[in-house]
C-alpha positions as CSV (number, residue, x, y, z in Angstrom):
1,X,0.0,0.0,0.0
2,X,1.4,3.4,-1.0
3,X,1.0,6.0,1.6
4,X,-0.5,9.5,0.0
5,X,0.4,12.6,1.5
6,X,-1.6,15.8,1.7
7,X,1.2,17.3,3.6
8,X,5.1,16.2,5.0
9,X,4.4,13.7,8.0
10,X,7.0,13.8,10.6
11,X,8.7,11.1,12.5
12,X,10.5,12.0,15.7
13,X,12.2,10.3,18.7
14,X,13.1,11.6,21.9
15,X,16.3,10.7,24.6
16,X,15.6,11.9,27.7
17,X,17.3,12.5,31.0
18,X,14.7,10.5,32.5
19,X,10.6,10.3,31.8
20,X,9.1,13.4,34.1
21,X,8.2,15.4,31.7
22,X,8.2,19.0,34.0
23,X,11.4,18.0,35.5
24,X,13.6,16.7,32.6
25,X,15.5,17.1,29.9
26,X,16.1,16.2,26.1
27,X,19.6,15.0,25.1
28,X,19.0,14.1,21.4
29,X,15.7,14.8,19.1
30,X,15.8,12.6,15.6
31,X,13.6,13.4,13.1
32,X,12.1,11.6,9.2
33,X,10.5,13.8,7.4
34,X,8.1,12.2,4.5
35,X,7.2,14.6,1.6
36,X,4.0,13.9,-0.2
37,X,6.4,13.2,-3.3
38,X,7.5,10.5,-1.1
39,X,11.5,12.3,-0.4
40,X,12.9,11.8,3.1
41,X,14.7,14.2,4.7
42,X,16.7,13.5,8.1
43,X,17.7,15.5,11.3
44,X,19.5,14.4,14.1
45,X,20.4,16.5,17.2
46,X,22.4,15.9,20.3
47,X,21.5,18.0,22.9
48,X,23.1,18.9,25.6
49,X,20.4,19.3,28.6
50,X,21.8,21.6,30.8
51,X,21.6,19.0,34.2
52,X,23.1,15.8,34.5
53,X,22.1,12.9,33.0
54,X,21.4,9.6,35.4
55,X,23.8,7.0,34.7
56,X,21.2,4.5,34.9
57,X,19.4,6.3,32.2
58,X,22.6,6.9,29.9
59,X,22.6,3.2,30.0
60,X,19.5,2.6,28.1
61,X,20.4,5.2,25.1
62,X,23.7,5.4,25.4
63,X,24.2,9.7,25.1
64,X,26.4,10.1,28.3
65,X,27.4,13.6,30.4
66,X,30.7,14.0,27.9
67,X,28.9,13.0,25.2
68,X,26.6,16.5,25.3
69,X,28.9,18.5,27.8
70,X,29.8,20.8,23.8
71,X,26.4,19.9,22.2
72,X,24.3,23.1,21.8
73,X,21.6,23.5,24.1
74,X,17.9,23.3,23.3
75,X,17.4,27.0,23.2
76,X,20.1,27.3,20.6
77,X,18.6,24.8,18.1
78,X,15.2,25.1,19.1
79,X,14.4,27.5,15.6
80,X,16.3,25.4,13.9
81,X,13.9,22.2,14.9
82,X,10.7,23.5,14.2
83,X,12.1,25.0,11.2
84,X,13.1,21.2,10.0
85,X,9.3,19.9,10.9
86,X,7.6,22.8,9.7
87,X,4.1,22.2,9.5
88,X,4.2,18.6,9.4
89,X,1.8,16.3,11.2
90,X,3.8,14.8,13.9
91,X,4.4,11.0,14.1
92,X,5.8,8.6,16.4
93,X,5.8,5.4,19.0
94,X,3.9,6.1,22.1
95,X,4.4,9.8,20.9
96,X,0.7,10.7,21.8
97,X,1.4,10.1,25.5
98,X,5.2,10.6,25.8
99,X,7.2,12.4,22.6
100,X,4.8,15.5,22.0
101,X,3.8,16.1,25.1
102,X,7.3,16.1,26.4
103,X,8.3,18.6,22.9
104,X,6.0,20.7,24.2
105,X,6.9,21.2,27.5
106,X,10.6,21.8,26.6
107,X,10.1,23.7,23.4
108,X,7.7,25.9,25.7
109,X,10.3,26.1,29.4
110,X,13.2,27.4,26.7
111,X,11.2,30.1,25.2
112,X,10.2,28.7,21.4
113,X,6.6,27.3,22.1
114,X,6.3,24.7,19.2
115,X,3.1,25.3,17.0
116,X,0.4,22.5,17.4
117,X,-2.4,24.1,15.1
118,X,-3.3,22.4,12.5
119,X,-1.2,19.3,13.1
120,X,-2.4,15.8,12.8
121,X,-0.6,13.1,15.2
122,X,0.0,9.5,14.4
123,X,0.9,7.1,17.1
124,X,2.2,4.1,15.7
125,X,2.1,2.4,19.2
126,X,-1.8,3.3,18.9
127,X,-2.7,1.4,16.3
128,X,-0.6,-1.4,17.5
129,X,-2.6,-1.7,20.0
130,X,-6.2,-1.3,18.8
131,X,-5.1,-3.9,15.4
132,X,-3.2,-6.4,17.6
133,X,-5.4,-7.9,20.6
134,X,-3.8,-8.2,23.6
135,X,-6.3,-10.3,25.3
136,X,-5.8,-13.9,26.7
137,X,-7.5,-14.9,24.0
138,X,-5.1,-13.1,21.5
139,X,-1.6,-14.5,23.6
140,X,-3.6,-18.3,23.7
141,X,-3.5,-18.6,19.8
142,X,-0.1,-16.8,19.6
143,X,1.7,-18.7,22.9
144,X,-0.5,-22.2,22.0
145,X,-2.0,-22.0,19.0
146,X,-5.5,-22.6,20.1
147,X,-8.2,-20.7,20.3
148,X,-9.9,-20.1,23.2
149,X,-13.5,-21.3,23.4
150,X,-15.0,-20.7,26.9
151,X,-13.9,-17.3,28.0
152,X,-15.0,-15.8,31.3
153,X,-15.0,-19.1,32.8
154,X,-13.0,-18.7,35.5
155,X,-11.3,-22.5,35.5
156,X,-10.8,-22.4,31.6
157,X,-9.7,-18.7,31.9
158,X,-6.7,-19.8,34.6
159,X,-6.1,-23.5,32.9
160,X,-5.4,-21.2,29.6
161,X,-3.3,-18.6,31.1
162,X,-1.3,-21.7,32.8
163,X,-0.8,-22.8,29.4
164,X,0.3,-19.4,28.3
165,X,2.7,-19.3,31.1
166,X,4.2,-22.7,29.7
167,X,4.6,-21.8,26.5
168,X,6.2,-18.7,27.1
169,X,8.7,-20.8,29.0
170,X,9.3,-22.6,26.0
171,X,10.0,-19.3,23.7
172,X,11.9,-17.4,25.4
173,X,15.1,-19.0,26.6
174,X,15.8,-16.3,28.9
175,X,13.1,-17.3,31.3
176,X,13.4,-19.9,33.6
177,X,10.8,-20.9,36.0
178,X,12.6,-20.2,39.2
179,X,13.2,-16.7,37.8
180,X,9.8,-16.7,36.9
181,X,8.4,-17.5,40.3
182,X,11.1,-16.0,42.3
183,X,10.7,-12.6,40.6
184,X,7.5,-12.1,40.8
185,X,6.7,-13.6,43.7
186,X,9.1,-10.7,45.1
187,X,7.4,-8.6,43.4
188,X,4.0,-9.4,44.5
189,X,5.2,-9.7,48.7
190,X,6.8,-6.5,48.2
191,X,3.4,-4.6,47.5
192,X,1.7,-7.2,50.1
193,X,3.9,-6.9,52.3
């Protein structure tokens, strides 16, 4: 299926110091841009926040202290960024809820509000979700291959997750069932308990 364009629909990513969006920072903004004659154009931005970054956070994307310690900060490039998406729609993963939100607050805190009117927002995670079930049902015929055929029972209901909980043993080699049990039976007594 060939995607037609009205307008350029922007894909963007965020690294952040950390996932409060009042409180921190972004380290590195990458954007696709898709024309309506089908082009790409690319931007990619380090950032450097202007607090430290958490070590345990510089673990997951990798962008540590030195790494942005002589990147510009958002203030200086923040023209330059909503020049690049223009007046794009604005497209991402979990970018409804996290990604444009979080734009917003930091375009807005150094003084470049970004301009929302007239901007469409695609959330790929969103229709993910709504075209991929995520029921017991759904992970019954994907885990067993079965379909489930007396939901809301409560015995069939539990006899089926079991077997879920089975199969996914199988799969994924990095679970073990004393890992299994042991972690979130820690998990559990710690909210009990």
């Amino acid at each position: 299926m060939r995607l037609i364009l009205s307008k350029s629909l922007c894909f963007f990513d965020l690294e952040t110091t950390g996932t409060q969006i009042t409180k921190d920072r972004i380290v590195q903004l990458a954007a696709v841009k898709l024309d309506p004659d089908g082009s790409k154009t690319s931007a990619n931005y380090i950032v450097n926040p202007e607090i430290s970054i958490p070590d345990d956070i510089a673990a997951i994307h990798g962008i540590s202290n030195d790494m942005v310690k002589d990147a510009p900060t958002l203030g200086a490039i923040a023209q330059e960024i909503i020049d690049f998406i223009g007046d794009s729609d604005l497209a991402g993963y979990n970018s409804n809820k996290f990604d444009i939100p979080f734009l917003v607050e930091e375009f807005y805190r150094v003084g470049h509000p970004f301009p929302m009117e007239g901007r469409n927002f695609v959330d790929v995670q969103n229709i993910f979700h709504k075209m991929e079930q995520r029921t017991l049902a759904a992970a019954y015929q994907f885990y067993c291959g079965k379909p489930m055929e007396n939901a809301h029972n409560a015995l069939y209901d539990t006899e089926v997750t079991l077997d879920v909980f089975l199969a996914q043993l199988e799969r994924y080699d990095q679970l073990s069932p004393a890992a299994c049990t042991g972690h979130f039976f820690k998990q559990q007594s710690a909210r009990c308990g």
